[in-house]
C-alpha positions in Angstrom: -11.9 -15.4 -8.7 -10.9 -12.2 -10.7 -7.5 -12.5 -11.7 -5.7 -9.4 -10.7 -2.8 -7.9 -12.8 0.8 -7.3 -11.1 1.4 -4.1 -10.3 5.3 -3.1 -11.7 7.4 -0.4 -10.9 10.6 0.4 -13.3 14.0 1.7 -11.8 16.9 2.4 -14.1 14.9 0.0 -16.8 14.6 -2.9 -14.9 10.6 -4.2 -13.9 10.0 -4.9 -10.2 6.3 -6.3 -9.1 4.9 -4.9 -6.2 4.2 -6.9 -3.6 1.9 -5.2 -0.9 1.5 -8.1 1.4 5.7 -8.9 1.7 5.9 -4.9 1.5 9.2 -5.3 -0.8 9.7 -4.4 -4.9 10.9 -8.2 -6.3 12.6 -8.3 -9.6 10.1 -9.5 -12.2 12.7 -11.8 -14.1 14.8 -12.8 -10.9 12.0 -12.9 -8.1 14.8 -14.2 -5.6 16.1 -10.2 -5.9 13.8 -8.7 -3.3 13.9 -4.6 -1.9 12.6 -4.0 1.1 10.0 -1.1 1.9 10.6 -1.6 5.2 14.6 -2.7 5.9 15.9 -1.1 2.7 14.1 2.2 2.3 13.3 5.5 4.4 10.3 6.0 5.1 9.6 9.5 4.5 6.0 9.8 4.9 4.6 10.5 1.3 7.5 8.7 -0.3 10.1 6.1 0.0 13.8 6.7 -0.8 16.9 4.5 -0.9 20.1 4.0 -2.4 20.4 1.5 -5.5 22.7 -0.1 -7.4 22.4 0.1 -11.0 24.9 -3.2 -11.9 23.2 -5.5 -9.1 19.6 -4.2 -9.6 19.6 -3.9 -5.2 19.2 -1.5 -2.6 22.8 -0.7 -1.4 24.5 0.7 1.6 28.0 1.2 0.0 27.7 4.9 -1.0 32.0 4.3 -2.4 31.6 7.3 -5.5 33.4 4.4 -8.0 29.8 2.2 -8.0 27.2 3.2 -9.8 25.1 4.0 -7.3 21.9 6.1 -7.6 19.3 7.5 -5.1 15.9 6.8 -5.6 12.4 7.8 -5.0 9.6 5.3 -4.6 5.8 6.6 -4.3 4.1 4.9 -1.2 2.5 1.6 -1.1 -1.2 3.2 -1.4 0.0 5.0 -4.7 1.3 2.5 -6.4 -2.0 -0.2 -5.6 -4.3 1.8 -4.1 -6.7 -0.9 -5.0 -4.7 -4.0 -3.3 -4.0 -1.5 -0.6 -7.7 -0.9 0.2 -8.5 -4.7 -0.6 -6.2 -6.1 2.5 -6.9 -3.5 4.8 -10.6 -3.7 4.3 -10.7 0.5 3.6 -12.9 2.2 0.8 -10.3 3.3 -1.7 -11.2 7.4 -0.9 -10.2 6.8 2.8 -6.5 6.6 1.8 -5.7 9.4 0.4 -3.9 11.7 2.7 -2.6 8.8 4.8 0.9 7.8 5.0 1.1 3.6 4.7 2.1 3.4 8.4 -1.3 5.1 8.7 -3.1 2.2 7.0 -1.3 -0.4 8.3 -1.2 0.5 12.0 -4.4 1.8 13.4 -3.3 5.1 14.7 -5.7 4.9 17.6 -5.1 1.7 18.3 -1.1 2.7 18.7 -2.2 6.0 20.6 -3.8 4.1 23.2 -1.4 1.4 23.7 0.9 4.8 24.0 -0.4 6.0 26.8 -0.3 2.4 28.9 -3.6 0.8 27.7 -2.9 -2.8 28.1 -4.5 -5.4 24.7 -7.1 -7.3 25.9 -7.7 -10.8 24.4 -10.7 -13.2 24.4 -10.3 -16.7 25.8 -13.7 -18.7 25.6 -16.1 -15.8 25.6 -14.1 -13.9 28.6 -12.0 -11.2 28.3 -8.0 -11.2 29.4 -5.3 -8.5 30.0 -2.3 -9.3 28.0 1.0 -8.3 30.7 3.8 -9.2 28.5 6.5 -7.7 31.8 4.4 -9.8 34.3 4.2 -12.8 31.3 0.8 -13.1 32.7 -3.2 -12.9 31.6 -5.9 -11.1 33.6 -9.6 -11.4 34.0 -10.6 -8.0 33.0 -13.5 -8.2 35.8 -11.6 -10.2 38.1 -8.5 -9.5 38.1 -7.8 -13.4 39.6 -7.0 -16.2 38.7 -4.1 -15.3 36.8 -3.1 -17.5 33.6 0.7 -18.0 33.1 1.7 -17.4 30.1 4.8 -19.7 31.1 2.6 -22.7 30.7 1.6 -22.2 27.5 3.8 -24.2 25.0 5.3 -22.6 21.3 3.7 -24.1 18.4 6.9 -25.8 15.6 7.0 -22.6 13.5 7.1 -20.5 17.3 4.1 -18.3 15.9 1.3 -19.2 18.1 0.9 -20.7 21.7 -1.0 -23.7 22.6 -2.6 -25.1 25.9 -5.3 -27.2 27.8 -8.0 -25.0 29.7 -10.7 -25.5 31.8 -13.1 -22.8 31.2 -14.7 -22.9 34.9 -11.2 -22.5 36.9 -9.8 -20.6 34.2 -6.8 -22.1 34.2 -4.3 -24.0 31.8 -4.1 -27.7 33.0 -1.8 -30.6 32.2 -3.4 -34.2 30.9 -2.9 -37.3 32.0 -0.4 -39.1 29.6 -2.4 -42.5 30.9 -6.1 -41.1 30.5 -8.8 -43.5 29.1 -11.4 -40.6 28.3 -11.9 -37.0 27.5 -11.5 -34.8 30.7 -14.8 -33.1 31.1 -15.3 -29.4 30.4 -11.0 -29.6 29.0 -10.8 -27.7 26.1 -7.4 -26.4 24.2 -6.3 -22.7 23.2 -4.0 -21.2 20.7 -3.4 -17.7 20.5 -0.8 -15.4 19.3 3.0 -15.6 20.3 3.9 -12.1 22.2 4.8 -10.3 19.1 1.1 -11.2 18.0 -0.5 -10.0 21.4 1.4 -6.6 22.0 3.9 -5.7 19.7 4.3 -2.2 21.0 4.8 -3.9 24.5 7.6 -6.3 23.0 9.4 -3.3 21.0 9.4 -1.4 24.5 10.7 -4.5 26.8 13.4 -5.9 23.9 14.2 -2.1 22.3 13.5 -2.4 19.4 12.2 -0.7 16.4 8.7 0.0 16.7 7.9 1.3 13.2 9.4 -1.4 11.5 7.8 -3.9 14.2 4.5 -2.6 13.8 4.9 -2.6 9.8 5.2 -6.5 10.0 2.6 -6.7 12.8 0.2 -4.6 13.4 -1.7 -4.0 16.0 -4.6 -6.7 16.1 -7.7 -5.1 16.9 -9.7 -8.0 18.4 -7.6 -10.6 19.9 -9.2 -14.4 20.6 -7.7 -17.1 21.4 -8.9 -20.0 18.7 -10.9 -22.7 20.9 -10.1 -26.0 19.2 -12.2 -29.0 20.8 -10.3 -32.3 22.0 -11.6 -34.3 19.1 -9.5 -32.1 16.8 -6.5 -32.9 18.9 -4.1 -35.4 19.5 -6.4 -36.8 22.7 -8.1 -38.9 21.1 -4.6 -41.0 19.3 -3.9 -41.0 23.5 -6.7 -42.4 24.4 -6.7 -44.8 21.9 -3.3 -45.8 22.7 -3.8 -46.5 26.1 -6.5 -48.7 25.7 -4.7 -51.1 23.7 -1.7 -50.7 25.8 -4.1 -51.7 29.0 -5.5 -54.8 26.9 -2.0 -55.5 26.3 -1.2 -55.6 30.1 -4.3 -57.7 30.8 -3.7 -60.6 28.2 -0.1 -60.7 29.6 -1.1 -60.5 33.5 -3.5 -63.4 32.3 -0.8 -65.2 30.8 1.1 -65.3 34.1 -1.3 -66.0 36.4 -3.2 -69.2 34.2 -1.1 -72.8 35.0 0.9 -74.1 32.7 0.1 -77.6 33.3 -2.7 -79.5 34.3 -3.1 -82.3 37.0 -5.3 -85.2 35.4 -6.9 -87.3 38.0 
């Protein structure tokens, strides 16, 4: 793998590495000093700007005329790695000229139709779903019925993804038995994207907030679909496992009560 050099942007002398993934300028010799493209500068389209303070090497909101504050200008994310840029977003370098880094980021068509009320669509075992985030529901496409509840999905730890048991034929989430002995046929389990992941538009509309800077940190996702992950890779088979010994458990100690303690001799 082809090591690839930092790119570094100077202000007022001191080094900053760009980082197009975070989307932030972080101080070469103190990387815990982060600016923010997003939360700390303006967007203006072909350019960036925000206020900085030259003792503290940070982007500032105190504008008091005693600090030594200056304003700065920062070229746009495809300027200053046009390369990385075209890299991550899977573009040919020539396509990003012209285009602002919301542009490149959020698939302008892909925002325009979600605009105009075009619901995502994700793809759970081969069929397609409508993602409701107002109705917290999922809808055959073709069908229309049955409806999955996205209220029995569970949150993964790090509250990123969803996770549940489905049966492909009912097209429905189902719960296990916490006492089964085998694999439920045809049972598989999903994970797929938290709400933010499915429709971030939809979840900047319902909660109010900002859109640009939501859609900056998540784009739209293109082609949604669910990850199928077979029982074996689960915990199912630690469950079944467990039970088994627990039943041999409870037939050795039913044995024990029921065999006599003493015997007659005749």
């Amino acid at each position: 793998m082809k090591f690839k050099e930092p790119v570094i942007f100077t202000i007022e002398g001191t080094s900053f590495e760009v980082d197009i993934h975070q989307q932030e300028l972080r101080q070469t010799d103190r990387p815990h000093n982060k600016i923010s493209f997003i939360s700390d500068m303006q967007d203006k389209g072909n350019h960036y700007q925000f206020h900085y303070d030259t003792v503290y090497c940070c982007a500032t909101t105190n504008l008091d005329p005693d600090r030594p504050i200056k304003r700065v200008t920062v070229p746009t994310l495809a300027e200053l790695d046009p390369h990385g840029m075209a890299e991550k977003y899977k573009l040919p370098v020539e396509q990003l000229r012209g285009k602002t880094d919301f542009d490149i980021i959020v698939d302008p068509y892909a925002l325009e139709a979600r605009r105009a009320g075009i619901l995502p669509a994700i793809d759970i075992a081969g069929e397609q779903f409508i993602v409701d985030l107002r109705l917290h529901e999922l809808r055959h496409v073709q069908h229309f019925f049955p409806v999955i509840s996205l209220k029995s999905f569970e949150l993964t730890n790090d509250g990123w993804n969803y996770e549940a048991f489905y049966e492909p034929l009912m097209k429905q989430t189902v719960s296990i038995d916490p006492k089964l002995l085998e694999f439920p046929p045809g049972v598989i389990k999903l994970k797929l994207p938290n709400e933010i992941g499915l429709d971030p538009v939809g979840i900047a509309q319902i909660y109010g907030m900002d859109e640009r800077g939501l859609l900056r940190r998540h784009p739209i996702q293109k082609e949604l679909k669910a990850e199928v992950i077979p029982l074996s890779e689960t915990e199912i088979p630690r469950l079944i496992r467990q039970n088994k010994e627990q039943l041999q458990l409870d037939h050795q100690e039913n044995m024990q009560k029921v065999r006599p303690r003493n015997r007659h001799r005749f």
